[in-house]
C-alpha positions as CSV (number, residue, x, y, z in Angstrom):
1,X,82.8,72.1,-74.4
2,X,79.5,73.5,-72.6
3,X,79.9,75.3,-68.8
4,X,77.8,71.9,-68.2
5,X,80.6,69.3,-69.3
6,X,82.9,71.6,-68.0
7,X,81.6,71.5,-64.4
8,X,81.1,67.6,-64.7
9,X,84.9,67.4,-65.8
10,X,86.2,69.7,-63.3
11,X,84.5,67.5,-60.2
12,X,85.6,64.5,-61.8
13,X,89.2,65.6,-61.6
14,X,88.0,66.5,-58.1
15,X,87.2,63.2,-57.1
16,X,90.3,61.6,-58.6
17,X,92.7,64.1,-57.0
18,X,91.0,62.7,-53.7
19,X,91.0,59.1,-54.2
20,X,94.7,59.2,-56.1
21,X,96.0,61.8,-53.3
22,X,94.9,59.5,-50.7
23,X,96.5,56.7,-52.0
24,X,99.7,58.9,-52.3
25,X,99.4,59.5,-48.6
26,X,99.1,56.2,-47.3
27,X,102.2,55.1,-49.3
28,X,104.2,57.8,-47.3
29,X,103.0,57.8,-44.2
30,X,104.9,54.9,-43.0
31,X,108.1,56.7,-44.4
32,X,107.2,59.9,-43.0
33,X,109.9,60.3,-40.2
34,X,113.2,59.8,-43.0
35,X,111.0,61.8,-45.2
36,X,110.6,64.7,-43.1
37,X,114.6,64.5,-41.8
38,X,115.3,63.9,-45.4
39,X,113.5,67.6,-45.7
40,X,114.9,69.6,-43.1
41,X,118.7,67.9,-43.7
42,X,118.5,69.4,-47.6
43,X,117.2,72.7,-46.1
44,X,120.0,73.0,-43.8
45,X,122.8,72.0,-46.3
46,X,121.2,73.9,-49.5
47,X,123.2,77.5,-49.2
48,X,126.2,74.4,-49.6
49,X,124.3,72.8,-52.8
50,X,123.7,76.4,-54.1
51,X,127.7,77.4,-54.4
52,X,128.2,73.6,-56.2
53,X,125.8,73.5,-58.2
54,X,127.3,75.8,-60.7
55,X,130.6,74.5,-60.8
56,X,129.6,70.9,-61.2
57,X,126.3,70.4,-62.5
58,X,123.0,70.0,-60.6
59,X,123.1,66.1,-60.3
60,X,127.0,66.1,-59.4
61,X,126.7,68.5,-57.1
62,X,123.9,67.1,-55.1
63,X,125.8,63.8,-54.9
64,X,128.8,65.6,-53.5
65,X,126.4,67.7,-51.0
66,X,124.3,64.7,-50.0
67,X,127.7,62.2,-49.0
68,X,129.1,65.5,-47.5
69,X,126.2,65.7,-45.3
70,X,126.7,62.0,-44.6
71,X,130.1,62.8,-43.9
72,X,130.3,65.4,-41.5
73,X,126.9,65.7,-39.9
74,X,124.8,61.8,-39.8
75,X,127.6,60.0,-39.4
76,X,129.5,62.1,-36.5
77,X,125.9,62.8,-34.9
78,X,125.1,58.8,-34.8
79,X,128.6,58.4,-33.1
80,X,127.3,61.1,-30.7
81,X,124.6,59.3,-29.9
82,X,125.7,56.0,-30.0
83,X,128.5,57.1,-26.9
84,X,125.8,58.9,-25.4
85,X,123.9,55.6,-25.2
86,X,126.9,54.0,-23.7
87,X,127.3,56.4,-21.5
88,X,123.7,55.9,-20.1
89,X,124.3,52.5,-19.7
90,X,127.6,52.9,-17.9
91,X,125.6,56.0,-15.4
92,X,123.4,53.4,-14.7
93,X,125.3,50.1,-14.3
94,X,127.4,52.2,-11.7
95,X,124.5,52.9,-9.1
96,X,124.8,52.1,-6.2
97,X,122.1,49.9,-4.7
98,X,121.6,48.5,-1.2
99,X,122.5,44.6,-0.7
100,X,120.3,42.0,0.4
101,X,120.7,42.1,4.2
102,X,120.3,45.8,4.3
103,X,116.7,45.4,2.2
104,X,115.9,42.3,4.9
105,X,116.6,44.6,7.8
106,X,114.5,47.1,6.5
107,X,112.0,45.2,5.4
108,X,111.2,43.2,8.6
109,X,111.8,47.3,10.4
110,X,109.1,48.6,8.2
111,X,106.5,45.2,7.6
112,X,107.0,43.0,10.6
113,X,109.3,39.4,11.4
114,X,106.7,37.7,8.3
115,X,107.8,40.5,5.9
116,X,109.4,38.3,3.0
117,X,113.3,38.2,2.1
118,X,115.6,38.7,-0.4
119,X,115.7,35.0,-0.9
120,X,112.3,34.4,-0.7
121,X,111.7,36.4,-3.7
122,X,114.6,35.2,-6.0
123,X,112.4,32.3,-6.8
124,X,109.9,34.1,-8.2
125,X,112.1,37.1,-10.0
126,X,114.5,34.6,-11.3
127,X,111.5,32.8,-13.0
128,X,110.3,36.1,-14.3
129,X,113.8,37.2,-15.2
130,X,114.0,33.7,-17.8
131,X,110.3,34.4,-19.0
132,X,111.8,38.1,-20.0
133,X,115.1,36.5,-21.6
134,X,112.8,34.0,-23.3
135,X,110.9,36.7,-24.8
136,X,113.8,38.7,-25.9
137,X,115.2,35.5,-27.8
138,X,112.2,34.5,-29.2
139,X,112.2,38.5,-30.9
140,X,114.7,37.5,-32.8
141,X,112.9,38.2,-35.9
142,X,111.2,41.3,-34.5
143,X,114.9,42.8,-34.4
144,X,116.2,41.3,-37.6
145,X,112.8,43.4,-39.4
146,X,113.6,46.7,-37.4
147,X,117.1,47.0,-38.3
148,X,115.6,45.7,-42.5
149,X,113.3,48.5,-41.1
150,X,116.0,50.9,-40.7
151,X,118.1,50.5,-43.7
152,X,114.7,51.7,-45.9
153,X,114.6,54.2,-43.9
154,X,118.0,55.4,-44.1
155,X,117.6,54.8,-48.0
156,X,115.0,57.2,-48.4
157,X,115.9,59.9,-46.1
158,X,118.8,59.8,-48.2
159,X,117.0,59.3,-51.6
160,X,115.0,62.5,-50.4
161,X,117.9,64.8,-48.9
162,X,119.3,63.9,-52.6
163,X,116.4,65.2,-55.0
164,X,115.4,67.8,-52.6
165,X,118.9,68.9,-53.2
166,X,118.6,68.2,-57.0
167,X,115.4,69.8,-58.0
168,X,114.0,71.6,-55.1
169,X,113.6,74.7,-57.1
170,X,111.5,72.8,-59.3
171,X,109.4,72.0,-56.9
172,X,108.8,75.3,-55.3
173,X,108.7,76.4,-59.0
174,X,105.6,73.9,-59.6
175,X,103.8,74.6,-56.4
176,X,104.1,78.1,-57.5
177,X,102.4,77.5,-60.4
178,X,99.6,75.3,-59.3
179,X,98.6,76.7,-56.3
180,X,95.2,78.8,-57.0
181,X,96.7,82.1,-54.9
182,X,97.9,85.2,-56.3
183,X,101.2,86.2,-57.0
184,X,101.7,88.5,-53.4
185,X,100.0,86.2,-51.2
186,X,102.1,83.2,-52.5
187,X,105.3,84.8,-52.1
188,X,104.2,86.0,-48.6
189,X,103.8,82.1,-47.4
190,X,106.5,81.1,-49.3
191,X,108.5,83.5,-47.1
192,X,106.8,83.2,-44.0
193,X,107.1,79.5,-44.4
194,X,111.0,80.0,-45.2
195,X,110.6,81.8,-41.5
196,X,109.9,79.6,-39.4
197,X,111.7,76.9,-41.0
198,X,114.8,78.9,-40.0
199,X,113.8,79.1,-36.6
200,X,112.6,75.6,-36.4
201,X,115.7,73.5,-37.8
202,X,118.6,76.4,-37.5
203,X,117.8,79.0,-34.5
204,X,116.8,76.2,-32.0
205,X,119.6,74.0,-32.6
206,X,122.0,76.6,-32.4
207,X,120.5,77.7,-29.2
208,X,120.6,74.3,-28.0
209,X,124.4,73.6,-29.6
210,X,125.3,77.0,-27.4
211,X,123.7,75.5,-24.3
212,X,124.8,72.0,-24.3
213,X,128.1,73.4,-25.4
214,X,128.4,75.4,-22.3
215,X,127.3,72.7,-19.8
216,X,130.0,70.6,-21.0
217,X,132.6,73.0,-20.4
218,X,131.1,73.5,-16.7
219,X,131.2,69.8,-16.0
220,X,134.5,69.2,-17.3
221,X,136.0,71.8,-15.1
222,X,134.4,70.4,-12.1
223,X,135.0,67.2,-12.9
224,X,132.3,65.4,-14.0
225,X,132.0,62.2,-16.1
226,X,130.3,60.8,-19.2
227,X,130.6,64.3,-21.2
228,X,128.8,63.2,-24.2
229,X,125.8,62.1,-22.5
230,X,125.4,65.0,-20.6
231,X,125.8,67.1,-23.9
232,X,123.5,65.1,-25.9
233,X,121.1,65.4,-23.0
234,X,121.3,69.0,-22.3
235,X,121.0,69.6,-26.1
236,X,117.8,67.8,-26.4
237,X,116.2,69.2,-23.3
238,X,117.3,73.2,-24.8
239,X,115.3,72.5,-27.8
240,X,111.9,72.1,-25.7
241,X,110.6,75.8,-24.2
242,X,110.7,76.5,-20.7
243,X,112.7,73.7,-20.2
244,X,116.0,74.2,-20.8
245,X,119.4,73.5,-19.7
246,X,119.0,74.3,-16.5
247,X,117.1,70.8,-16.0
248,X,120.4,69.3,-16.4
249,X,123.1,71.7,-14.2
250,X,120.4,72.2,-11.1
251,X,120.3,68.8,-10.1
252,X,123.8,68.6,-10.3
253,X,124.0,71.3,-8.0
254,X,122.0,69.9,-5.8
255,X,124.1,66.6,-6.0
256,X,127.3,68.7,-5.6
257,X,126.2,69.9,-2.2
258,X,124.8,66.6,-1.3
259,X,128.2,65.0,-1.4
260,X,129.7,68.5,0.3
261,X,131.7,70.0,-2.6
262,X,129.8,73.2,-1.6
263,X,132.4,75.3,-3.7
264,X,131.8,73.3,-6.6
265,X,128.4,74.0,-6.1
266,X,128.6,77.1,-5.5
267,X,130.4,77.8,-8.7
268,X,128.0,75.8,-11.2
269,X,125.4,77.7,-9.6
270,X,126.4,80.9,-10.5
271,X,127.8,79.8,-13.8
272,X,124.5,77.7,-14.9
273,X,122.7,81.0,-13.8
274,X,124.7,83.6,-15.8
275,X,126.3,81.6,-18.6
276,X,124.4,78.7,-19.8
277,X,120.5,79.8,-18.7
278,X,121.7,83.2,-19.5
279,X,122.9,82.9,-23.2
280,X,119.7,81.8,-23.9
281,X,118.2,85.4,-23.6
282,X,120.9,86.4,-25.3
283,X,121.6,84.0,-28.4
284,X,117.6,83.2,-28.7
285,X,116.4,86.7,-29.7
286,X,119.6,86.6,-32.5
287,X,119.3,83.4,-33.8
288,X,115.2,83.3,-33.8
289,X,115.1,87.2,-35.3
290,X,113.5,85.7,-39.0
291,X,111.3,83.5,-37.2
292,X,107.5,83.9,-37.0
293,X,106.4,84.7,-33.7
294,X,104.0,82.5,-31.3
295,X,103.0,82.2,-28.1
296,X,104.8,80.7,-25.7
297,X,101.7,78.2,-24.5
298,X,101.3,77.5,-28.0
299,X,105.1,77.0,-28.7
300,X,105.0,74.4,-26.4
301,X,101.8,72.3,-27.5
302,X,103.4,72.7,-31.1
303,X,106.4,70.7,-29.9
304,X,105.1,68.6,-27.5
305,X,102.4,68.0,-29.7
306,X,104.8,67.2,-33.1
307,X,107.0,64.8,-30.8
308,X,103.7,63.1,-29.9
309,X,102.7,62.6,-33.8
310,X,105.8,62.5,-35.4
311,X,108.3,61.0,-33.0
312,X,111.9,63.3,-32.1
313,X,111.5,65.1,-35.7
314,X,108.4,66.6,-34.2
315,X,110.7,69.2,-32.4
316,X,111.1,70.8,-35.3
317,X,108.1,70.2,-37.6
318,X,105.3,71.1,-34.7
319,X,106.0,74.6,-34.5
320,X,106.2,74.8,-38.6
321,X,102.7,73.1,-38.9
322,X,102.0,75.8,-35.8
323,X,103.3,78.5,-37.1
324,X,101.7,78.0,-41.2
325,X,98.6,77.7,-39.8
326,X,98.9,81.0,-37.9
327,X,100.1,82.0,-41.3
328,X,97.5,81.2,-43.5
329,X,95.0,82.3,-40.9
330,X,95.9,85.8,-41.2
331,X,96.4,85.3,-45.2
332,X,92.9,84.5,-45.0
333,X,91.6,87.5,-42.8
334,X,93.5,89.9,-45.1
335,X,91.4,88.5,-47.8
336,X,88.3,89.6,-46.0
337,X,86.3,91.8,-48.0
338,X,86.4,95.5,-46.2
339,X,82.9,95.9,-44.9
340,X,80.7,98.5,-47.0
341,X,79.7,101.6,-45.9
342,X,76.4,102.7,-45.6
């Protein structure tokens, strides 16, 4: 075969890696969330798979990984958030709101003897309220297809977690041997990339476990209801930057003084100060040592930006996609040729 036919066979295979890797894409992208879970689940569990594998055999020992996983971390962590839900629901049936004469009195105070009532209004909300109720009930087969919706999902987060598991060395083992890079720079972004998934899936959530944690423990001793909620809450708001914990024990600080248990206050001041906003300048550095390191402003358009395109998984996988593209940029610049002297 000529350099000719060659070339012509070359951008050929071009043009179907295109078309046929397009195609590929579009068949995942509406799985992408359980894909991507799917991902970062195996990567958290695979030190687990590792020690099985040899003692029962690379398929048997992904199946007993992949139901352990089931077992002590989805199925506990959807009961987590399942009470936290309930929790929510219960926080909000049990405000307090002011009854109908006290909205009349301020009404006609504020807008005048015409300002319209209570009862005036019912009419129309009630009539609004049944147009909602009718809605709801006639999505009956919108919520029949989200939970058919869930179940696929479910399936192939776990149909990933379980060859990830199986024949993830394979994998890395094939993109080793594909990718056009030499053998240095490939090991370097197979590291790097190893990075920052560490600090991604393991250094935040163990910051954030630390921190929600440690809020708990504050509200229980002061006395505080709906636990669970509050920890789920406090856990999600420690992954974002910035953010924090402290979003979650200030205003109950504030609250604590507004209904005069100054000590109380007092107290979770001090502690939310020192112990829970604290151990994050303490636990971060340790737990995010292997992770690559970005800017803060960018840190934070990497997550709010992943959440944005890939939903709650985005937490983790913004900075990642951040963070390899830092990567790969300096990859590139060391590449440079070193400019010749005259």
């Amino acid at each position: 075969m000529n350099s000719t036919d060659s070339m012509s066979s070359r951008s050929f295979l071009l043009l179907l890696l295109i078309l046929f890797g397009t195609l590929s894409l579009l068949f995942v992208l509406p799985f992408l969330q359980p894909v991507l879970l799917g991902g970062l689940l195996a990567y958290l569990v695979y030190p687990v798979n590792q020690r099985l594998t040899p003692r029962l055999g690379r398929t048997a020992g992904s199946t007993v990984t992949t139901l352990a996983t089931v077992t002590v971390i989805v199925a506990p962590l959807l009961f987590i958030l399942g009470a936290a839900a309930s929790q929510a629901a219960t926080l909000l049936r049990g405000a307090e709101l002011p009854d109908s004469e006290a909205l009349d009195a301020f009404s006609q105070e504020q807008f005048g003897t015409n300002a319209p009532t209570v009862d005036s209004l019912s009419g129309p909300v009630s009539n609004a309220v049944q147009t909602g109720i009718g809605g709801i009930l006639g999505d009956i087969g919108g919520i029949l297809g989200g939970i058919s919706a869930f179940l696929v999902g479910a399936f192939i987060l776990l149909f990933t977690l379980f060859f990830l598991l199986r024949d993830g060395d394979k994998l890395i083992a094939w993109l080793r041997n594909v990718l056009p890079l030499d053998t240095e720079t490939t090991d370097e972004l197979f590291e790097r990339t190893n990075d920052l998934l560490w600090a991604a899936v393991i250094g935040n959530v163990i910051v954030a476990a630390v921190q929600a944690i440690l809020t708990v423990l504050g509200f229980l001793v002061i006395g505080f209801d709906n636990l669970i909620f509050w920890g789920v809450a406090t856990f999600v708001l420690s992954l974002l930057p910035v953010i924090g914990a402290s979003v979650v024990w200030i205003p109950a600080v504030i609250y604590l003084v507004f209904v005069g248990s100054i000590p109380e206050a007092v107290g979770l001041l001090i502690y939310g100060t020192f112990i829970i906003s604290g151990s994050d300048n303490i636990i971060r550095p340790l737990a995010m040592e292997r992770g690559a390191k970005l800017n803060s402003g960018i840190l934070i358009l990497s997550i709010f930006g992943g959440v944005a395109v890939f939903g709650f998984i985005g937490l983790f996988v913004g900075p990642v996609v951040f963070g390899l593209t830092k990567t790969i940029v300096e990859l590139l610049a060391d590449e440079r040729p070193e400019p010749s002297s005259s």
